[in-house]
C-alpha positions in Angstrom: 0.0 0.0 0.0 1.4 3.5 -0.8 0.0 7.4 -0.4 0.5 9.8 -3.1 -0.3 13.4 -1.4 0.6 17.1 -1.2 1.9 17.4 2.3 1.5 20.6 4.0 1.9 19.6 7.6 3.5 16.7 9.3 2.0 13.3 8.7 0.7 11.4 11.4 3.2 8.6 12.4 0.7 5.8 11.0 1.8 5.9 8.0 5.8 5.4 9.0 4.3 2.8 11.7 2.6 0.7 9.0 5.6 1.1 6.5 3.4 2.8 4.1 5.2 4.5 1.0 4.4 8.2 1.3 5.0 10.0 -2.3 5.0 13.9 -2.1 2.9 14.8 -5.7 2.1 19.0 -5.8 -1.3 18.8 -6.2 -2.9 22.1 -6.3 -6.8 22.7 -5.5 -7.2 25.2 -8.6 -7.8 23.2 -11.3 -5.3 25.4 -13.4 -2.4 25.9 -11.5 0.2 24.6 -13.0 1.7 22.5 -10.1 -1.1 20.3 -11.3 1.0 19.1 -14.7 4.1 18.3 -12.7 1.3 16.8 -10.5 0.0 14.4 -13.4 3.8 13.3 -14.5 4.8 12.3 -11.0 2.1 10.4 -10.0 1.9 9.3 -13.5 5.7 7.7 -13.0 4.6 6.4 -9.4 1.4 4.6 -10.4 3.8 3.1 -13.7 6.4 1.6 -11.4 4.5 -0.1 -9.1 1.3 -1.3 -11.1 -0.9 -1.0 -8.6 -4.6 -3.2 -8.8 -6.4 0.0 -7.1 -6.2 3.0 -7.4 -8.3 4.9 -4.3 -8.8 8.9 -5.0 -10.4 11.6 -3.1 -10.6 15.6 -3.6 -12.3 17.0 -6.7 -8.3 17.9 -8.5 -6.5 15.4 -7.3 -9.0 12.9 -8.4 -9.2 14.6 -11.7 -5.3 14.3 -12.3 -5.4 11.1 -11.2 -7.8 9.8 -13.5 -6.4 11.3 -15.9 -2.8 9.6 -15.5 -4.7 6.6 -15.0 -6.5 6.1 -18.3 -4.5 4.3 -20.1 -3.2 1.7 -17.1 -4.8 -1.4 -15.9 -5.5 0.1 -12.7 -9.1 0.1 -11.4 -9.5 3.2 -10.2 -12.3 4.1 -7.0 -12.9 7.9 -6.4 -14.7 8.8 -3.3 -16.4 12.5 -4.0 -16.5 14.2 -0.3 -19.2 16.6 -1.9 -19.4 17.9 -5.6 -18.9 21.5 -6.4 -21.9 21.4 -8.4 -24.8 21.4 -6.4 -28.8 23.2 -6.2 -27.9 26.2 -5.3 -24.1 26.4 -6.6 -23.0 29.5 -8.7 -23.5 29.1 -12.5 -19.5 29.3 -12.3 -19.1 26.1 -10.8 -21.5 24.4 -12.8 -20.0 25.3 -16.2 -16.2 24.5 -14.5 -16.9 21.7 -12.8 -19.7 19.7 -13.7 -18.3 18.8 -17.2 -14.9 17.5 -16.0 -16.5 15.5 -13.7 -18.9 14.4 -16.3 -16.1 13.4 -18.8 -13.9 11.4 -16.0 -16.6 9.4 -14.9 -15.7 7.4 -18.0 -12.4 6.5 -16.0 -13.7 5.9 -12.9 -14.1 2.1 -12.6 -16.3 3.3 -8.6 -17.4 6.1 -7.7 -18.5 6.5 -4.0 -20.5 9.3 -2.9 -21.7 10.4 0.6 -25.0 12.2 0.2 -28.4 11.6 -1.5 -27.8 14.6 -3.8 -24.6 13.5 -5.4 -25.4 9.8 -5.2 -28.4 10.6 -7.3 -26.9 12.6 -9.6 -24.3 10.3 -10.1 -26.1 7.6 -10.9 -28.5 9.7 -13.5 -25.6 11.8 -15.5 -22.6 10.1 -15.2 -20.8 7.2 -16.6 -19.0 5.3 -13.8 -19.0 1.6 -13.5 -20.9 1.5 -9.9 -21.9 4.2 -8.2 -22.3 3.8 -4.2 -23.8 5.7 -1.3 -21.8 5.3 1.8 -22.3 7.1 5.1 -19.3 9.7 5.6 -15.8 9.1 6.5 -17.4 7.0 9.9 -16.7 8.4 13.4 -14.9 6.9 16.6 -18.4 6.7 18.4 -16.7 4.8 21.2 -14.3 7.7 21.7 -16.6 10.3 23.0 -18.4 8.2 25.8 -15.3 9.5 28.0 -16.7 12.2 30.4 -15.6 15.4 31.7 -15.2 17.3 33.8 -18.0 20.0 32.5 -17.6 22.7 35.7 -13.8 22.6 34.9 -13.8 23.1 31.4 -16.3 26.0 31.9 -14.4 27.9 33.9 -11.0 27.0 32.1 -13.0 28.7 28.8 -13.9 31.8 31.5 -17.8 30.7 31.2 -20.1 30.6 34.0 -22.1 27.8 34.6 -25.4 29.4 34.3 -24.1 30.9 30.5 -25.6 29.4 27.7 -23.1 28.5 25.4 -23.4 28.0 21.4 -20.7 26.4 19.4 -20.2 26.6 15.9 -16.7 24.8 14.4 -15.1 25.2 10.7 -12.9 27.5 8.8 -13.3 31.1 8.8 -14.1 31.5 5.2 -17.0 32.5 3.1 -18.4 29.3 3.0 -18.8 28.3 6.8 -20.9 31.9 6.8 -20.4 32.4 10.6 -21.4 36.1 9.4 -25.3 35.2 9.6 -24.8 33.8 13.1 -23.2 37.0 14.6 -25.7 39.3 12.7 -28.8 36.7 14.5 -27.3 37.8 17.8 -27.2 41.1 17.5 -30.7 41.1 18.7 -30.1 39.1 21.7 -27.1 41.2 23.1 -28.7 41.2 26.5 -29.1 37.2 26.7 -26.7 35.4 28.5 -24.3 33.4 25.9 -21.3 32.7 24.6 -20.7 32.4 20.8 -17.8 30.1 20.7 -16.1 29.6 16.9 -13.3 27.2 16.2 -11.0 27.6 13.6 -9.0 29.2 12.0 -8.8 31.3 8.2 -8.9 34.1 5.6 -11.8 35.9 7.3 -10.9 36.4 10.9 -10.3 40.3 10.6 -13.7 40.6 8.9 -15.4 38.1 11.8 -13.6 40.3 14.8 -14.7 43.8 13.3 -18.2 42.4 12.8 -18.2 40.9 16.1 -17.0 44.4 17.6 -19.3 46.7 15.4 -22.3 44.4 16.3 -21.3 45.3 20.2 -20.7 41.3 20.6 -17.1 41.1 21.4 -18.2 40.0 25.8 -20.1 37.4 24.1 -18.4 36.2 20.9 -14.8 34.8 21.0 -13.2 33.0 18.2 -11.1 30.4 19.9 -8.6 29.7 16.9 -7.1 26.1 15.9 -8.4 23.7 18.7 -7.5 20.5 19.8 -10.2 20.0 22.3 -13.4 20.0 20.1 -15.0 16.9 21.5 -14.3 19.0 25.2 -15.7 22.0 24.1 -18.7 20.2 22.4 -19.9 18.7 25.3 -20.4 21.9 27.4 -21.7 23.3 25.0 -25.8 24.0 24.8 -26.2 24.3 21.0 -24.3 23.4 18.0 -25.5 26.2 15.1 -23.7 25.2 11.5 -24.6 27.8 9.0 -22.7 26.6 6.4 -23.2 27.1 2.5 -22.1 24.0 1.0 -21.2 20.6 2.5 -20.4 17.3 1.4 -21.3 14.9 4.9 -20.1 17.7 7.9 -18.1 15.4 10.2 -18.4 18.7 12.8 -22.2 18.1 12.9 -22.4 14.0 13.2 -19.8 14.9 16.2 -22.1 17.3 17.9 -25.1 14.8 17.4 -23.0 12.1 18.9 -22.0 14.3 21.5 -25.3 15.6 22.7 -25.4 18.3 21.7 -28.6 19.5 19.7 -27.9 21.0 16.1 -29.3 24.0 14.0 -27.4 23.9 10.8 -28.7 25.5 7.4 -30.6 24.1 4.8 -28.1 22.0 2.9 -26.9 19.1 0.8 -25.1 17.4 3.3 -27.1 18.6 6.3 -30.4 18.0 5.0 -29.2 13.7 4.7 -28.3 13.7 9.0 -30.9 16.6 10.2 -34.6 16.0 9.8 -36.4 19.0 11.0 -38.2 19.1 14.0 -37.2 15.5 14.8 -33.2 15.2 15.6 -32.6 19.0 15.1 -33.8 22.4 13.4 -33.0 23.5 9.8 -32.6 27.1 8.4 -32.4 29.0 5.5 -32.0 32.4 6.9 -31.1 35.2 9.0 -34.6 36.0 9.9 -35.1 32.2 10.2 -32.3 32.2 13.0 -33.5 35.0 15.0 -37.3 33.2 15.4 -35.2 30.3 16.0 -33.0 31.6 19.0 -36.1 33.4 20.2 -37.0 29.9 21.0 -33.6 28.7 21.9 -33.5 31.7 24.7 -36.9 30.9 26.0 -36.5 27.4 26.5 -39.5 26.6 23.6 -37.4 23.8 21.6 -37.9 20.5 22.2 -33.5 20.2 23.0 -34.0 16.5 24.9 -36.0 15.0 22.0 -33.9 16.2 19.5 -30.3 15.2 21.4 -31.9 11.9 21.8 -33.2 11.2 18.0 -29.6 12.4 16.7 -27.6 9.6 18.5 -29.7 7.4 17.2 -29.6 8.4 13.9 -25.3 8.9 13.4 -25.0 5.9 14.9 -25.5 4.5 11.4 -22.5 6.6 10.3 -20.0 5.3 13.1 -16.8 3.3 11.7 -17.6 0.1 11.7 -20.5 1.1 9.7 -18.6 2.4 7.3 -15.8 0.4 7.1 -18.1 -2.9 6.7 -19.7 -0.4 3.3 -16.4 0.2 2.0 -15.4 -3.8 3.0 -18.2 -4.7 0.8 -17.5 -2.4 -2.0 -13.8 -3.4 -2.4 -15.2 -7.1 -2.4 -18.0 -6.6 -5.2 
């Protein structure tokens, strides 16, 4: 078994400990950057020289170079899509960029695994790929988070009172995690008592702290940077809000429903295939939508035990045994 990757941060020692072969390739997520050709010649050379049965591929570029140096190898070649580009409600932009290629490569692509009902569907009605299968995510260490903690502790290490409701929201400050329509909700709850926690780290942190200070939030909004305590922070946490704009399966929203935690996340592919409304947690599709929403939240009007307790039921159908047995069975067919 080897691993063709760009690396951009230390690997984890797994690989060394299971004397994988770790090839460095530039892969670069524009599709035109031109890393990507000296991309497509090394992996090219690799895949050559060691005539590997499988080929396994993941990420919209790197899948697409790789299929692409594949097509005229006896490698079967599996790409797992972790959520196309292309999408209802994606710019036109995407669509005319992305949709095509994809379109084209699924000649090459001997199994293509997908991870929501959108793409699934889609794949199966446009595109040209051997099989096409629905698996549930990237499967979660469910067994990991029954550990308990210390909940008083980890309050006041985060400087929050116990009597503070606190709202969590985790991803990468960019565009498309849209923490924006959060903070501009609260502003009309500035005299409840919350904390707006945000984990993670990215381009739009300048433009999140001077909203945050213009909005008159900054005793109640803190953006807590790279963390390595999520699971911690999740389960002191009173509501999980995900306001993303596009998703694939959000591994951040399966871990708050595993963790207890009761989940308001927009009205998304992705989203929509874990969250049924009013059963195991709310869906929105706007800023007015959020602000009836934590009307209810602050009143105490949501139904927060039902919905905690229908959301572990349902991601236990995503945990890693689950989906190791799917991908088990799809290697064997």
């Amino acid at each position: 078994m080897s691993v063709a990757c760009s690396i951009e941060q230390s690997l984890k020692p797994f690989f060394q400990d299971h004397d994988v072969e770790v090839y460095k390739v530039p892969f670069n997520r524009s599709p035109f950057s031109k890393h990507n050709l000296s991309a497509y010649k090394q992996l090219k050379k690799v895949i050559n020289e060691n005539n590997f049965d499988i080929v396994h591929t993941h990420t919209p570029v790197a899948s697409m170079i790789t299929r692409l140096a594949c097509k005229k190898m006896k490698s079967r070649v599996f790409y797992t899509a972790h959520g196309f580009h292309f999408y209802k409600g994606a710019s036109i932009i995407n669509w005319l960029v992305y949709y095509p290629i994809e379109k084209y490569l699924s000649r090459y692509t001997d199994t293509l695994i997908t991870i929501n009902q959108e793409d699934y569907q889609r794949a199966l009605k446009d595109f040209f790929a051997k099989n096409v299968y629905l698996v549930n995510g990237v499967g979660l260490p469910l067994e990991e988070y029954d550990r308990p903690i210390d909940r008083m502790k980890k309050r006041e290490e985060l400087g929050i009172a116990q009597e503070t409701k606190v709202i969590l929201s985790v991803g990468e400050l960019n565009d498309n995690k849209n923490h924006k329509i959060v903070i501009e909700a609260l502003k009309a709850f500035k005299n409840e008592n919350f904390k707006y926690l945000i984990c993670g780290i990215g381009p739009l942190e300048d433009d999140l702290i001077r909203q945050i200070n213009e909005a008159g939030l900054s005793n109640k909004i803190e953006l807590l940077g790279y963390r390595n305590d999520i699971i911690e922070i999740m389960k002191i946490s009173d509501l999980f809000v995900f306001p993303s704009k596009r998703e694939g399966l959000p591994v951040s929203v399966m871990e708050a429903m595993a963790n207890g935690v009761p989940v308001m996340a927009s009205d998304i592919r992705g989203n929509i295939d874990l969250i049924t409304h009013g059963e195991n947690g709310i869906l929105f599709t706007s800023t007015i939508d959020l602000i009836d929403l934590f009307k209810d939240v602050f009143s105490d009007n949501l139904p927060m035990n039902k919905y905690i307790q229908r959301a572990n039921e349902t991601v236990k159908g995503y945990s890693e045994g689950i989906v190791s047995k799917q991908i088990n069975e799809i290697y064997r067919n």
